[in-house]
C-alpha positions as CSV (number, residue, x, y, z in Angstrom):
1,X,161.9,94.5,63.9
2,X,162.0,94.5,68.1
3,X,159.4,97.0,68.1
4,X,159.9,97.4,71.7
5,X,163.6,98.0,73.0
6,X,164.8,95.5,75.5
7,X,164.5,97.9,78.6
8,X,160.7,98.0,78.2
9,X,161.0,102.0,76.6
10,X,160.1,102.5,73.0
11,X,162.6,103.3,70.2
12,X,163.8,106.6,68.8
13,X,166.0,108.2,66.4
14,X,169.1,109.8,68.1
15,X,168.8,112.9,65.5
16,X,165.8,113.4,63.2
17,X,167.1,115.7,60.3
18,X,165.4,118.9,59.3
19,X,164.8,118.8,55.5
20,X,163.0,122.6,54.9
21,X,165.2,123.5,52.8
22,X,163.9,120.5,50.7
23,X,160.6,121.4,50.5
24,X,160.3,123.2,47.5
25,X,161.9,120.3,45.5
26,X,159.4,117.8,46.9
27,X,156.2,119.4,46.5
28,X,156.3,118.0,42.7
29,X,157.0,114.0,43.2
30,X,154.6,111.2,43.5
31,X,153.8,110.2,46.8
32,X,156.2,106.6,46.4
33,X,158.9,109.1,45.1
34,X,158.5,111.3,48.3
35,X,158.3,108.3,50.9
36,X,161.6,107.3,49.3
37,X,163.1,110.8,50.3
38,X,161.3,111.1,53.6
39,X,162.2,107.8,54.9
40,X,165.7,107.6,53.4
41,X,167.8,109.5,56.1
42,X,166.3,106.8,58.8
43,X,167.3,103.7,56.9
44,X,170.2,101.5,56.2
45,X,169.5,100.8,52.8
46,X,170.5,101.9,49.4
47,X,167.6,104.4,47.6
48,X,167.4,101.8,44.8
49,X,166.5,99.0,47.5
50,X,164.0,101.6,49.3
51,X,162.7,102.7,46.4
52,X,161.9,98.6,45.5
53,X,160.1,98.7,49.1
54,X,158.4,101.1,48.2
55,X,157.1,100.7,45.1
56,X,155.8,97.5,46.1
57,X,154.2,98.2,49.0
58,X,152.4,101.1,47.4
59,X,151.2,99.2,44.1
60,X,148.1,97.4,45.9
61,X,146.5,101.0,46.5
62,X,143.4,101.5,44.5
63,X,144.0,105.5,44.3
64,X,147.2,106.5,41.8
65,X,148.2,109.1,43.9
66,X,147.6,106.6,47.2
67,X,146.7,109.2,49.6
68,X,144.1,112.0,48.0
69,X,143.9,114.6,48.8
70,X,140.1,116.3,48.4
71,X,138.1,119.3,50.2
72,X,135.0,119.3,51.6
73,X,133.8,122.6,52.0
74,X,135.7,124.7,53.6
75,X,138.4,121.3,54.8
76,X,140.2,119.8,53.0
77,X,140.4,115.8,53.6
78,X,143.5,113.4,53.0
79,X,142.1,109.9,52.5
80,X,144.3,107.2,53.9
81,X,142.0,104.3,53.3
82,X,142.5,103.5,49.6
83,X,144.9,100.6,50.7
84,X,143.5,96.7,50.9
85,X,141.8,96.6,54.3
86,X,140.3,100.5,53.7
87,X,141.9,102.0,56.6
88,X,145.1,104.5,57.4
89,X,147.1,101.5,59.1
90,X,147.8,100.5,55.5
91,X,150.1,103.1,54.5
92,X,152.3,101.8,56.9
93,X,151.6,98.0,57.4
94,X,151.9,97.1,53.6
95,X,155.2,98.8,53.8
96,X,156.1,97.2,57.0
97,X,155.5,93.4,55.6
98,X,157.9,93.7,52.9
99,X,160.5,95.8,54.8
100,X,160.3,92.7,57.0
101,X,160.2,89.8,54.2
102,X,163.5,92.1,52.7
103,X,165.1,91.6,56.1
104,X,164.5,88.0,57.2
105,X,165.4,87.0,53.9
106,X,169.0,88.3,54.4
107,X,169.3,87.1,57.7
108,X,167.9,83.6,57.1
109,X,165.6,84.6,60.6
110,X,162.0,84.0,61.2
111,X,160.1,86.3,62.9
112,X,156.8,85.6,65.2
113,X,154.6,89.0,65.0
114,X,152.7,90.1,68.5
115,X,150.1,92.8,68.1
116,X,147.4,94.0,70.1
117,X,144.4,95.8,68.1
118,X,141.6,97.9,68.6
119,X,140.0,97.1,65.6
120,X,142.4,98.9,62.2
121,X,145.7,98.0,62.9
122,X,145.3,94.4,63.3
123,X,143.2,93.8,59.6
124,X,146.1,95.5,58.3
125,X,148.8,93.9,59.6
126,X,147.6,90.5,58.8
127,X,147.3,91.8,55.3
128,X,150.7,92.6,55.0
129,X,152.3,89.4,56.1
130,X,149.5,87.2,55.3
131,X,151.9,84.2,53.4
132,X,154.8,85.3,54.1
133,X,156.8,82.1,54.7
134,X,159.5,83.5,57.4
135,X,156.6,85.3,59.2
136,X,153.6,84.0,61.8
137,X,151.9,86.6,63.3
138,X,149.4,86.7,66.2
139,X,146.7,89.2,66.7
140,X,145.2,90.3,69.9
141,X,141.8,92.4,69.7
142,X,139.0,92.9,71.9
143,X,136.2,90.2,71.4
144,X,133.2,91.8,70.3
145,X,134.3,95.4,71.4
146,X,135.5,96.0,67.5
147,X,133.1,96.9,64.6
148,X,131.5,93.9,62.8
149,X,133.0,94.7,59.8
150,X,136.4,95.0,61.6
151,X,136.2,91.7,63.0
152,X,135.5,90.1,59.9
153,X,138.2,91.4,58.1
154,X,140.5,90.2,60.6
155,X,139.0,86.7,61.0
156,X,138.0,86.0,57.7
157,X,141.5,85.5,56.8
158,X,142.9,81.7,56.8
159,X,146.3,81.9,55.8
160,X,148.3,79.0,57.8
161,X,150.4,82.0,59.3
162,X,147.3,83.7,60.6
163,X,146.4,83.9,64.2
164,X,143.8,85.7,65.4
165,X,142.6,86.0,69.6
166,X,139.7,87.2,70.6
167,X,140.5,88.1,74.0
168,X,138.2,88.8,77.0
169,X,138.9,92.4,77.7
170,X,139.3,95.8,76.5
171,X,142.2,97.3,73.5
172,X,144.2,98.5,76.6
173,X,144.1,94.6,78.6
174,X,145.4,93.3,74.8
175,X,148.3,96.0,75.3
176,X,148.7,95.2,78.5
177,X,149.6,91.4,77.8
178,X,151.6,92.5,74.3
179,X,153.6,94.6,76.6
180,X,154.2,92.2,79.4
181,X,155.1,89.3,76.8
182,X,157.8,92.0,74.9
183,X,159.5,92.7,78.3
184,X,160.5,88.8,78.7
185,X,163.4,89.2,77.2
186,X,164.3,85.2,77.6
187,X,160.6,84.8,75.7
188,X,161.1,87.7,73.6
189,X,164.2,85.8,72.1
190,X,163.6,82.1,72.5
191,X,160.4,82.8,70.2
192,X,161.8,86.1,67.9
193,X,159.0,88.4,68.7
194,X,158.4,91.4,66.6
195,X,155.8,94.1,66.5
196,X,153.6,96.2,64.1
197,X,151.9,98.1,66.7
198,X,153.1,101.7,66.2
199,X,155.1,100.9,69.4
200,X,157.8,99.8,66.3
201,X,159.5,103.2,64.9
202,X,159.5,102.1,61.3
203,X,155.6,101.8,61.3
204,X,155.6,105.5,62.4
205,X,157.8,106.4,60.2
206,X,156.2,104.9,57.1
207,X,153.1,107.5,58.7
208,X,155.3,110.4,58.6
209,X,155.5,110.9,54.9
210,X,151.5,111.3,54.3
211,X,152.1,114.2,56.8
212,X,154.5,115.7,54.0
213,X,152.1,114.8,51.4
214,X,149.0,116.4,52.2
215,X,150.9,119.4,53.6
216,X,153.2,119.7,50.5
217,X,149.6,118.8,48.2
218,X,147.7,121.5,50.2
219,X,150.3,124.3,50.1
220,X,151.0,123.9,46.1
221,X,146.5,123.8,45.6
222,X,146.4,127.3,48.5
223,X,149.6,129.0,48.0
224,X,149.4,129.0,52.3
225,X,153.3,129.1,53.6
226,X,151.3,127.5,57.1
227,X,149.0,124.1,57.4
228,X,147.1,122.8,60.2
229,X,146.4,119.2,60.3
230,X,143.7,117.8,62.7
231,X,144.2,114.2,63.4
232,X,142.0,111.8,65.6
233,X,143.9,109.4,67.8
234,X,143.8,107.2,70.5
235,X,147.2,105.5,71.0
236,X,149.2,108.7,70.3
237,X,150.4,107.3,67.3
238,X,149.4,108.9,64.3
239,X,149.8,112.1,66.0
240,X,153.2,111.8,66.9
241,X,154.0,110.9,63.3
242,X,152.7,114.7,62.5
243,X,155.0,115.8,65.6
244,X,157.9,114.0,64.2
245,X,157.2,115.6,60.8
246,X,157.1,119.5,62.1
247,X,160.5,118.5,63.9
248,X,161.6,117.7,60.5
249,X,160.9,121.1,59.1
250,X,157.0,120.4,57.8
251,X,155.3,123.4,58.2
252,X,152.4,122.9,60.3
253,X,151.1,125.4,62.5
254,X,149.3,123.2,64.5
255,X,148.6,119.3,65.4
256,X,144.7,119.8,66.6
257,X,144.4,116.1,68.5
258,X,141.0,115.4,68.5
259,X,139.8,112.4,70.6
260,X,136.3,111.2,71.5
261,X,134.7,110.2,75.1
262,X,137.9,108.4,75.8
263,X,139.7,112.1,76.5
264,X,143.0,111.2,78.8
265,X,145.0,112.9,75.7
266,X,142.7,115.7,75.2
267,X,142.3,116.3,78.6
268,X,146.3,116.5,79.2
269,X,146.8,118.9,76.8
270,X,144.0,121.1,78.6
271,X,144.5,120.8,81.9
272,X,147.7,118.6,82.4
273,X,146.2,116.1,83.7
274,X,146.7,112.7,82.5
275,X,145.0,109.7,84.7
276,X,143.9,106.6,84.1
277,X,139.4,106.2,84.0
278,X,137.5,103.5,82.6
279,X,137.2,102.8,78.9
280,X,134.0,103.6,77.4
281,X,132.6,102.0,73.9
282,X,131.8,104.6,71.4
283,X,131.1,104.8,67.4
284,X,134.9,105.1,67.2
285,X,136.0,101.8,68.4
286,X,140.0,102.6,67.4
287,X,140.2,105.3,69.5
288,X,138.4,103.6,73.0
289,X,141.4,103.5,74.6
290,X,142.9,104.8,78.1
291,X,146.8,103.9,77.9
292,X,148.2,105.7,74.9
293,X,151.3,103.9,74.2
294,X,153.0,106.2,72.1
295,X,152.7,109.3,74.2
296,X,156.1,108.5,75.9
297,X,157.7,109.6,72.5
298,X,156.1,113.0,72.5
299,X,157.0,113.1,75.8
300,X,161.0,112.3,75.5
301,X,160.8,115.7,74.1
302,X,158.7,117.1,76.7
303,X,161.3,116.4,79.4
304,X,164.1,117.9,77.0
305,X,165.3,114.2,75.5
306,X,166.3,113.1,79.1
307,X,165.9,109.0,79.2
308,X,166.2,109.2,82.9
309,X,163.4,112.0,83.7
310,X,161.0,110.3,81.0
311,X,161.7,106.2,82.3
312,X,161.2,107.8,86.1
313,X,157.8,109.8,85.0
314,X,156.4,106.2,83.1
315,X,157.3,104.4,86.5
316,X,155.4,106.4,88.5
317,X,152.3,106.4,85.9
318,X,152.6,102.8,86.4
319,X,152.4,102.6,89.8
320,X,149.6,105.5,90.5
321,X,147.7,105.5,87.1
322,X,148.4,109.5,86.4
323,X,151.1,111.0,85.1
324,X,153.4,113.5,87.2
325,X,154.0,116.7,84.6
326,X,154.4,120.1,84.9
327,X,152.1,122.4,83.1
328,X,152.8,122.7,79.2
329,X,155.1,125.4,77.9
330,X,156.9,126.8,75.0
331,X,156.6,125.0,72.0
332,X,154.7,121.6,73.0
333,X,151.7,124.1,74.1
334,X,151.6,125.9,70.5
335,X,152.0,123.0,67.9
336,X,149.5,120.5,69.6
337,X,145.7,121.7,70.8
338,X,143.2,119.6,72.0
339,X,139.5,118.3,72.1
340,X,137.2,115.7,72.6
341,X,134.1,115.1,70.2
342,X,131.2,113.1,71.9
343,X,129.1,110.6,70.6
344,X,126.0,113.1,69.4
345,X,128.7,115.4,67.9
346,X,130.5,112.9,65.9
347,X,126.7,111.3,64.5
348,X,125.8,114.9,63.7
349,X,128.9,115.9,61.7
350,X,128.5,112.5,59.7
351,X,124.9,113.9,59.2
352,X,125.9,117.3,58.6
353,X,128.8,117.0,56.0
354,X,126.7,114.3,54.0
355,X,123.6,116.7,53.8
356,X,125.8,119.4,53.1
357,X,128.9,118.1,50.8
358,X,127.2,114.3,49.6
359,X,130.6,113.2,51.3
360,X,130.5,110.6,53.7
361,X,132.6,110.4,56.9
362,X,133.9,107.7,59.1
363,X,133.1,108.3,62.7
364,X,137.2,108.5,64.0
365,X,137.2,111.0,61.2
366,X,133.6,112.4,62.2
367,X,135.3,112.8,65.7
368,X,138.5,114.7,64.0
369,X,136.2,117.3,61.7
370,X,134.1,117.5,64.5
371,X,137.4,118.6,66.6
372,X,138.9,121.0,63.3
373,X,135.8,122.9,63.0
374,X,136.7,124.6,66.7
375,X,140.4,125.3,65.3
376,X,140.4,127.1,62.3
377,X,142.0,130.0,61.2
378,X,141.6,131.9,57.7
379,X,145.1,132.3,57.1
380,X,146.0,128.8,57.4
381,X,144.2,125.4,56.0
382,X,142.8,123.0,57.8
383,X,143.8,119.1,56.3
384,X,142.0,116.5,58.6
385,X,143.2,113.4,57.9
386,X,140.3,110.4,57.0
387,X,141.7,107.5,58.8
388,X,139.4,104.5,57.3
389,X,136.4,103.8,54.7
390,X,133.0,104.7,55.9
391,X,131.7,101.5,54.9
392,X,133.3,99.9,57.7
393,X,131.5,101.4,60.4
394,X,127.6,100.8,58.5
395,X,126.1,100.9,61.4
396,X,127.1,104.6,62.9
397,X,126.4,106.0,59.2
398,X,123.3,104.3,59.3
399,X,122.6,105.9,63.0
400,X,123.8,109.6,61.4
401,X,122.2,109.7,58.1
402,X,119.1,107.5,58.5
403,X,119.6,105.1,55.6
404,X,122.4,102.3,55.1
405,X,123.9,103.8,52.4
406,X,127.9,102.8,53.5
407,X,129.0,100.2,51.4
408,X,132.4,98.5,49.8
409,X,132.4,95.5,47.4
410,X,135.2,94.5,49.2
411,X,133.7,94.5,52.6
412,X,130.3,92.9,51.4
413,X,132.0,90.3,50.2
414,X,133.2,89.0,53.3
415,X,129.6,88.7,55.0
416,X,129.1,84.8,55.6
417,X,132.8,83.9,55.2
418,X,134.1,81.6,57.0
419,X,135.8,82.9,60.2
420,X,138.6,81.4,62.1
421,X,140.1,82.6,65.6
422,X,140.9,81.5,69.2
423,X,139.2,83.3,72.3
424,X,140.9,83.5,75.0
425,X,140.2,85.1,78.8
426,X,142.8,88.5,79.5
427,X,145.4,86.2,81.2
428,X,149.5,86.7,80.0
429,X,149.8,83.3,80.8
430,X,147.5,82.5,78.3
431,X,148.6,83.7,75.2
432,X,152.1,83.0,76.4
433,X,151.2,79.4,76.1
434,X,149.2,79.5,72.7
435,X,152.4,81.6,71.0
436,X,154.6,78.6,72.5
437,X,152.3,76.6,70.8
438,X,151.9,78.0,67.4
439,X,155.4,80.0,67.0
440,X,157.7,79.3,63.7
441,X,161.3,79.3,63.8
């Protein structure tokens, strides 16, 4: 539940197991069934209480197979927004609040939840710990940098144990303070912070098993023995579930990373070079962000699982705003490739795939397809994964196709709500003071 280890680095497994030889047995379970088996060599609980977890989380999922799988000409999409706030952060975050009910229940603890958000994560989290009596949790996103409809979700919801900040600033100045206050260890445990970002291992690991399931899905429908999977990101995360996953024994052929005008991660995996430039809005507000949090992970591995090489390259990134790497070799170079998909491309594959297909994509999914269509290889399918409901980004379908025709009755039933949250300027000392304030426990 620390999220972020005391040092200030990020938490790993010491060993992550290779299940291949699994494989063949899995392909035929439900996707609850395979989370259990995916997730159970990481955890210190029984398979009976996992599979409780489990079942649980997944049972407020509209879809019965919670993550379909469905192709769109020649791709083949896994939807990951059939959860309550329509987006891919679900699969984890509905998981994540009962894990962390389960645990403070045992321990008698209460637990204050610090997130930052770019506009998915923090709509989901709330829903999964919205009334949970051991839990507060307090939400950082960018005021009036999300979508509309992202916002609303978020603020819409009054639960006594709901915090939401609207803070002056960009995704990566909400990180920035989340950070800072998780590296006060004194604060950190006077005030029992926790974290749902995917900064906290469990949260990726809850991601790693829809990896397995479209892969596993995909290879029973194609009879392919090799997958690619094209993924867009912005904070590393989601990705470096997939990476996890082929270290597991998954076989994907490639991780295509697709970003959009914010292209520090594409651009590393091109040309090396990872520095810090200034954070331009874009019809993919989730993925406008410069500082990729979870890229330390993938590079652990990078610098051959050496603590002391990876804490002195994140220093030094610190200090100069780029990153001092070598060029990419070996097996890093062939499992992840790389692009960006710009504004104009991401509105005209929208356009494109509704005109062709009558299937509507998000943009952060635009920007992935947009990405997979410059990767593909006969031999092996391409699964791009559909990270949230078009409906909530109306206003870039309406751009692409012409006509507002991206709706939820979910969503439009939250316009004219009654909204509740805090703005506040992009000062540490500032939310410090309104967590001391507001804190359970």
């Amino acid at each position: 539940m620390m999220g972020m280890a005391d040092d200030g680095g990020l938490l790993l497994p010491v060993d992550i197991p290779n299940v291949s030889d699994r494989l063949d047995e899995w392909r035929g379970l439900s996707y609850a069934e395979l989370a259990v088996q995916v997730m159970l060599p990481f955890v210190d609980l029984s398979e009976t209480e996992l599979a409780g977890l489990v079942n649980r989380s997944y049972s407020t999922f509209t879809h019965p197979d919670v993550t379909p799988l469905v192709q769109v000409g020649g791709l083949h999409i896994l939807e990951l927004f059939h959860g309550p706030t329509l987006a891919f952060k679900d699969v984890a975050l509905q998981f994540l609040g009962n894990l962390f009910e389960d645990t403070l229940s045992r321990s008698g603890r209460h637990l204050n939840i610090l997130a930052a958000t770019s506009g998915d994560t923090g709509s989901a989290a709330i829903s999964g710990v919205r009334g949970k009596s051991r839990i507060r949790i307090f939400v950082l996103h960018p005021h009036g940098r999300t979508s509309p409809m992202q916002a609303l979700q978020m603020t819409t919801v009054l639960d006594d144990n709901v915090y939401n900040l609207a803070v002056e600033g960009t995704f990566d100045d909400c990180q920035t303070i989340v950070k800072s206050l998780f590296a006060d260890l004194d604060f950190k445990g006077r005030y029992e912070l926790g974290s749902v970002n995917s900064i906290n291992w469990a949260r990726l690991l809850a991601q790693v098993v829809y990896y397995f399931y479209g892969v596993l899905q995909l290879q029973k429908r194609t009879g392919a023995s090799q997958v690619r999977v094209a993924v867009p990101t912005g904070n590393f995360g989601d990705i470096f579930a997939g990476f996890v996953a082929a270290r597991m024994g998954l076989p994907i052929s490639r991780l295509v990373l697709a970003t959009n005008e914010n292209d520090i991660l594409s651009r590393f995996f091109n040309t090396s070079d990872y520095s810090l430039g200034s954070v331009s809005p874009t019809l993919s507000p989730s993925m406008d962000i410069q500082i990729a949090s979870n890229f330390e992970r993938y590079l652990y591995y990078r610098v051959d699982e050496d603590p002391s090489a990876l804490s002195a390259m994140m220093s030094a990134f610190s200090e100069t705003g780029r990153l001092p790497v070598e060029p990419l070799s070996g097996t890093s170079e062939s499992l992840i490739v790389a692009g960006a998909g710009n504004t104009q491309a991401t509105l005209d594959t929208i356009r494109d795939t509704y005109a062709d297909y009558n299937y509507l994509l998000d943009p952060h999914t635009a920007v992935g397809v947009t990405v997979a269509r410059t990767q593909l290889n006969e031999d092996e399918p391409m699964l791009c994964l559909a990270t949230a409901h078009p409906a909530k980004f109306s206003d870039a379908i309406t751009q692409a196709v012409g006509e507002d025709i991206a709706h939820h009755p979910q969503l439009d039933a939250l316009i004219g709500k009654t909204t509740r949250f805090e703005v506040l300027p992009a000062l540490e000392e500032e939310v410090r003071t309104y967590v001391q304030s507001h804190a359970t426990g």
